[in-house]
C-alpha positions as CSV (number, residue, x, y, z in Angstrom):
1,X,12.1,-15.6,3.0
2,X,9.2,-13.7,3.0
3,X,7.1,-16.3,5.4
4,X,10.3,-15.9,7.4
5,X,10.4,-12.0,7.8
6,X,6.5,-11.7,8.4
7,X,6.7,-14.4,11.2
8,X,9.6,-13.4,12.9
9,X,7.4,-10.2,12.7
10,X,5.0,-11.9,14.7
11,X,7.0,-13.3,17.0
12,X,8.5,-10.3,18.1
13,X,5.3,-8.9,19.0
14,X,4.9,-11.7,21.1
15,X,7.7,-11.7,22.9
16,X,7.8,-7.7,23.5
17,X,3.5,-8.1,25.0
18,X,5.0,-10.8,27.0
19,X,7.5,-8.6,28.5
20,X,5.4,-5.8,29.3
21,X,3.1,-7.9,30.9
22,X,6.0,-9.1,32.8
23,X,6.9,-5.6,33.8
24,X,3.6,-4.2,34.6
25,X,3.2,-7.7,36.9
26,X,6.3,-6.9,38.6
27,X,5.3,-3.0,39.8
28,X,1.6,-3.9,40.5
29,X,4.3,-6.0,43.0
30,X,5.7,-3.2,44.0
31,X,2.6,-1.0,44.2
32,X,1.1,-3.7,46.9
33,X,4.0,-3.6,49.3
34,X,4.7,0.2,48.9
35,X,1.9,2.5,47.0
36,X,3.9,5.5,46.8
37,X,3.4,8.2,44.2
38,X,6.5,7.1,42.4
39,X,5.3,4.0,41.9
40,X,2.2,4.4,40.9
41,X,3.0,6.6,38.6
42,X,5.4,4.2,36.9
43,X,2.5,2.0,37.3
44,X,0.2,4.4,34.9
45,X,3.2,4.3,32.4
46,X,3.5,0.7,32.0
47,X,0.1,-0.1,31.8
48,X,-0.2,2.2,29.0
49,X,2.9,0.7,27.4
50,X,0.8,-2.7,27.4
51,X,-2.2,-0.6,26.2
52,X,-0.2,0.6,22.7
53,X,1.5,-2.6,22.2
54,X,-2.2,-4.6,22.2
55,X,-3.7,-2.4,20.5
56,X,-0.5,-2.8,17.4
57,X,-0.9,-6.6,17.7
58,X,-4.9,-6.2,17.0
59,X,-4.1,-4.2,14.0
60,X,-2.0,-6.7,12.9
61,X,-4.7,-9.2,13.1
62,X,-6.7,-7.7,11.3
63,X,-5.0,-7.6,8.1
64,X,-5.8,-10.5,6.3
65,X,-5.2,-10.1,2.8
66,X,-2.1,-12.0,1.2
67,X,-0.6,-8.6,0.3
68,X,-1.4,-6.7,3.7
69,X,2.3,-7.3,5.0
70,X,3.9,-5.7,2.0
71,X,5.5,-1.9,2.4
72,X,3.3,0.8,0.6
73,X,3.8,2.8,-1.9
74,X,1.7,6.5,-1.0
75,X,0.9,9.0,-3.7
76,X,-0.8,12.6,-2.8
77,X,-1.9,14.7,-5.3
78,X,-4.0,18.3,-4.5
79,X,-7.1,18.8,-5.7
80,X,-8.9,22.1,-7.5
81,X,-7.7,25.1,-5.4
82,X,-4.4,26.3,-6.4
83,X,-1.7,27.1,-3.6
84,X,-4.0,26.4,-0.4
85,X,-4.2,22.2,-1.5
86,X,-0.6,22.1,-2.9
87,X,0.0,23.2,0.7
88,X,-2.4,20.6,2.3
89,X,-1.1,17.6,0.3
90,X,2.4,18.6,1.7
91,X,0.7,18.6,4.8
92,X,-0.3,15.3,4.3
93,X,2.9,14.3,3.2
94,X,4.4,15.5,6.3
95,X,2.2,13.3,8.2
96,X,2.5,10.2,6.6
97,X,6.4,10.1,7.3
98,X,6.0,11.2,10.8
99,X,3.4,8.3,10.9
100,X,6.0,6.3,9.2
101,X,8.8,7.2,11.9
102,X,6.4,6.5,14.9
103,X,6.1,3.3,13.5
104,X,10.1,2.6,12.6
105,X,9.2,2.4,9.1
106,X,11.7,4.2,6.6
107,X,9.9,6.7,4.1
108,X,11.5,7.1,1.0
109,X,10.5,9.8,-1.4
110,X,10.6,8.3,-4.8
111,X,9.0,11.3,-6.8
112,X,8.4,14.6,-5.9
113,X,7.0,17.7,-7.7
114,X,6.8,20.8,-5.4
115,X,4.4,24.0,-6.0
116,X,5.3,27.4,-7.8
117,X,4.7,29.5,-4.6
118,X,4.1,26.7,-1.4
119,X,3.2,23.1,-0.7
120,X,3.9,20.3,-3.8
121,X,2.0,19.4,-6.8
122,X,2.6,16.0,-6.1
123,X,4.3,13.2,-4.4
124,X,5.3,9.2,-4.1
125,X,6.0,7.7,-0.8
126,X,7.7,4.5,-0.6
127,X,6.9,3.5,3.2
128,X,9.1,0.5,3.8
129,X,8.3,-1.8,7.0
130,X,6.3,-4.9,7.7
131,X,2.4,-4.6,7.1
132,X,2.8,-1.1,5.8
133,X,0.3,-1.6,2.9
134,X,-2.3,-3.7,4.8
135,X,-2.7,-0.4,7.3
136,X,-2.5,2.6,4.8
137,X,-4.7,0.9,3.0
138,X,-7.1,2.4,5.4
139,X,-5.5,6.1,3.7
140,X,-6.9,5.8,0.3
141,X,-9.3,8.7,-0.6
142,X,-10.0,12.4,-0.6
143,X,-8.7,14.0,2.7
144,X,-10.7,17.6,3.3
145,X,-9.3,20.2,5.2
146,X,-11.2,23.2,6.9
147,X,-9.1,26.2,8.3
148,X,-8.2,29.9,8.1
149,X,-6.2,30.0,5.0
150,X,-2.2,31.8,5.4
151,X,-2.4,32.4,2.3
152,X,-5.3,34.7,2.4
153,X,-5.1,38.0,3.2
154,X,-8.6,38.8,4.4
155,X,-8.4,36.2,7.1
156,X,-11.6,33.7,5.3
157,X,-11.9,30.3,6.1
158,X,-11.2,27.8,2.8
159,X,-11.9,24.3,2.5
160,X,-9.0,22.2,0.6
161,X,-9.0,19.1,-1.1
162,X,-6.4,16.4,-1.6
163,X,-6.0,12.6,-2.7
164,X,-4.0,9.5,-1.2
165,X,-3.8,6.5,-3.2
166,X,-1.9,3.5,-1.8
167,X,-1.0,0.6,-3.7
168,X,0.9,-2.6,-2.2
169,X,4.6,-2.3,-2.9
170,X,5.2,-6.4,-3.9
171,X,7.5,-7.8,-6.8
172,X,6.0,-6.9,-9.8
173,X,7.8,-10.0,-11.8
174,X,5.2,-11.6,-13.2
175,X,4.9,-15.7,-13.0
176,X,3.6,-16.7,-16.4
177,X,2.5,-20.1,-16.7
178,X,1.9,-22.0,-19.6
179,X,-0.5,-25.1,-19.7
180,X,0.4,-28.3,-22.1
181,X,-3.7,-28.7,-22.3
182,X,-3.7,-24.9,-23.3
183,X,-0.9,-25.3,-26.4
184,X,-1.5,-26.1,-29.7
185,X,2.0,-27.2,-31.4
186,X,2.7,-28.0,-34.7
187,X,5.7,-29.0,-36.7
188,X,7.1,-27.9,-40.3
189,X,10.3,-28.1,-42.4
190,X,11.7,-24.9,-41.9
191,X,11.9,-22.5,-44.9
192,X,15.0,-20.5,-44.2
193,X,18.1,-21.4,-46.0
194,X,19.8,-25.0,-46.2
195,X,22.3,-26.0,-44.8
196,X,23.3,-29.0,-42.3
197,X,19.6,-30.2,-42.5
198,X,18.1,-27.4,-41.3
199,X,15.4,-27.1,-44.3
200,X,15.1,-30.6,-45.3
201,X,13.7,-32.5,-41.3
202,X,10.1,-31.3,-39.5
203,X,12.7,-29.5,-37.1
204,X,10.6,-26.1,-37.4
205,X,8.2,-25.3,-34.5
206,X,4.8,-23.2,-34.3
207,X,2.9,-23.0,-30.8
208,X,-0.2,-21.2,-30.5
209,X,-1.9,-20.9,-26.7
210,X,-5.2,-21.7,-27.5
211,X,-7.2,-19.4,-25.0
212,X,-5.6,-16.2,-26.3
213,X,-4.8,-16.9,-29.7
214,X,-1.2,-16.1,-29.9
215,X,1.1,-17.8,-32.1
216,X,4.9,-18.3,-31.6
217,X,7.4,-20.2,-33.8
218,X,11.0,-20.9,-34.2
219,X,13.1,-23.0,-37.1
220,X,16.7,-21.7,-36.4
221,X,17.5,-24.6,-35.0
222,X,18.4,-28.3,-36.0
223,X,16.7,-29.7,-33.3
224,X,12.9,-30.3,-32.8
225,X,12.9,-29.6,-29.1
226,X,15.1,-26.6,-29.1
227,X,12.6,-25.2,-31.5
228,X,9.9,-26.0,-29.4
229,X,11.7,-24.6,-26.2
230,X,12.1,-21.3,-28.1
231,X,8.9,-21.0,-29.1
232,X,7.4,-21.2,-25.9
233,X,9.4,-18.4,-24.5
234,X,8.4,-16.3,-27.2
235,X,5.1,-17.4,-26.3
236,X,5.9,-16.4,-22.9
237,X,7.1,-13.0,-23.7
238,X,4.1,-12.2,-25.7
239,X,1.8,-13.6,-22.6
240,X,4.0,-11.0,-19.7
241,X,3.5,-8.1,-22.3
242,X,-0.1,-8.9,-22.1
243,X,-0.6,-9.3,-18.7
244,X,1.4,-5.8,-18.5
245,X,-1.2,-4.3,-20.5
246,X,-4.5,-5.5,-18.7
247,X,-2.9,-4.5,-15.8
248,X,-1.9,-1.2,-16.9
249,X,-5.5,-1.2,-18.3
250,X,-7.3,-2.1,-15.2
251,X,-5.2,0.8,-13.4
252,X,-6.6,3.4,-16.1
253,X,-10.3,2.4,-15.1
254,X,-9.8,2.6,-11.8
255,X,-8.8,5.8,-12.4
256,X,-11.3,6.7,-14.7
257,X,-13.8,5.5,-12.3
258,X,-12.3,7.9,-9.1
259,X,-14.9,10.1,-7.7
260,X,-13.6,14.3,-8.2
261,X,-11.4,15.1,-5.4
262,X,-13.9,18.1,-4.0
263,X,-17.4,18.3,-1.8
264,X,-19.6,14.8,-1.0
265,X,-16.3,12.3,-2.0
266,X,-14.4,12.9,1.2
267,X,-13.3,10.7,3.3
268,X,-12.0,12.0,6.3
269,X,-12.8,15.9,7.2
270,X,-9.6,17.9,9.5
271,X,-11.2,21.4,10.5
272,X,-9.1,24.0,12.1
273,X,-12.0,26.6,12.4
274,X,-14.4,27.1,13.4
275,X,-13.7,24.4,16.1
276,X,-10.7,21.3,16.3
277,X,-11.6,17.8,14.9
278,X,-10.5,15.1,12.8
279,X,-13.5,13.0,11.7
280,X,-13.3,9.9,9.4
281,X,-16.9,9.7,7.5
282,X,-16.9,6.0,6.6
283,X,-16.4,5.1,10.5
284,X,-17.7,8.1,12.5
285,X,-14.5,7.8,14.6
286,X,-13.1,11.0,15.7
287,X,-10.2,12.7,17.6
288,X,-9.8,16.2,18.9
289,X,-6.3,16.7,18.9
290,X,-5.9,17.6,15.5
291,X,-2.3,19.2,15.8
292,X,-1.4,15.3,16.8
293,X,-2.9,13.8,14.1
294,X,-1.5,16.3,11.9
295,X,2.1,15.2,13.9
296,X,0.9,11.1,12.7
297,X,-1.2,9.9,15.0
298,X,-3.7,8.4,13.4
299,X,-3.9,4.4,14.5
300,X,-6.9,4.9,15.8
301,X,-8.5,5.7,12.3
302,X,-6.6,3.2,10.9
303,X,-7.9,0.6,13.9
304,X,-11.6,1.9,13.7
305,X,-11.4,1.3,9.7
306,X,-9.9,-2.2,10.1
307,X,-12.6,-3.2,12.5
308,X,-15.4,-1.7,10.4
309,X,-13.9,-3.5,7.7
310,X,-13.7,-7.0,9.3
311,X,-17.7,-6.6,10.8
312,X,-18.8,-6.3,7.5
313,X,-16.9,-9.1,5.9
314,X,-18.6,-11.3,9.1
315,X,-22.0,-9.4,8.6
């Protein structure tokens, strides 16, 4: 079902280039027989229409990973700073879902802690829609801000802090699977009390997975292969928790390993004063409208990261 959705994702693309291509054909028609300023105008308009909707399919094409058509899940937390970067992670925040409605994507807020005086002290985005993940991903790192602070009285510029981390929002059921060349099973008379031969056949059951060392057994049972069956979902129980762990492990070091959120770890710089720009440090890309990007717009960061990406993995 999955395959399904992200193909019939692709397909609509398709099919909504193809008619804009069919439309802009049809008034560079027009614009042949009769170039008036009406039509050229609507001209303009549908060749920009064509424009955006490429530009979306290249995105898409550049996401290659398995879990790059998953929804996100977004988390912004404020760096050192007090009020002025509780109230630049909100601003953040308010970016993010007005990305997420340009897009058609819902935003769900799953946790939210807001700030003593302004702003929030943190917050978890779900952003549902197809590919969410593999184009956030693009998000994750310390956003810097540069402007005249409200919240200072003497007018001074400040310089505000404030994290993103975006993690792919897939099932988190985990498929354990057990090996016959990886078990270990032995057989004993169970030791529990008699009863309808219970303690007096081989019926008890020990498995042990040999590459981790874990040892499972079962002799409630009369039968030998309901034993066995038992065991091994024990065995499989004890593997999941395990897998839990080292996940929940490898999450902690990657954690541990996150630069400070403050000067030199940035990775995209907004400044408000003393002039307007938006610049993204890993690609040099940059846009001057800052109160748009601030309102969501920021594909072309997004695009300019994907493609710096994908040139490296061919370099």
């Amino acid at each position: 079902m999955q395959e399904k959705s992200r193909l019939s994702v692709q397909v609509a693309s398709w099919e909504e280039l193809h008619k804009a291509r069919l439309d802009l054909d049809e008034w560079l028609a027009f614009a042949k027989e009769e170039p008036t300023q009406e039509i050229l105008v609507q001209l303009k308009d549908q060749l920009g229409d064509l424009d955006d909707k490429l530009q979306r399919t290249e995105l898409v094409l550049l996401l290659a990973a398995p879990e790059d058509g998953a929804s996100a899940i977004l988390e912004i937390h404020p760096g050192a700073g007090g009020t002025e970067s509780q109230d630049w992670a909100a601003m953040l925040m308010r970016l993010y879902r007005r990305w997420a409605d340009r897009r058609g994507y819902d935003a769900r807020i799953l946790d939210f802690l807001p700030a003593d005086e302004a702003g929030i002290k943190s917050v978890t985005l779900q952003i549902v829609g197809p590919n969410a993940y593999g184009l956030l991903k693009s998000e994750a790192g310390i956003h810097r801000l540069i402007r005249i602070s409200p919240f200072d009285a003497s007018g001074r510029r400040h310089t505000s802090f404030a994290s993103v981390d975006v993690y792919p929002d897939v099932d988190q059921q985990i498929d354990i699977e057990v090996k016959e060349e990886d078990l270990r099973i032995d057989v004993f008379r169970s030791s529990g009390p008699g009863g309808q031969s219970v303690n007096t056949t081989s019926s008890a059951v020990r498995v042990t997975h040999l590459p981790t060392n874990i040892v499972a057994q079962c002799q409630n049972e009369k039968s030998q292969l309901r034993n066995k069956e038992t065991a091994i979902k024990i065995l499989k129980a004890r593997l999941y928790e395990l897998e839990i762990k080292k996940r929940e492990d490898e999450k902690k070091a990657q954690y541990a390993s996150k630069e400070a959120i403050g000067f030199g770890s940035q990775i995209r710089t907004y400044t408000l004063q003393p002039y307007r720009l938006v610049k993204d440090h890993r690609t040099n890309a940059d846009v001057g409208d800052v109160d748009a990007v601030l309102d969501g717009a920021i594909d072309k960061f997004i695009r300019e990261y994907l493609l710096h990406v994908h040139a490296q993995k061919k370099g």
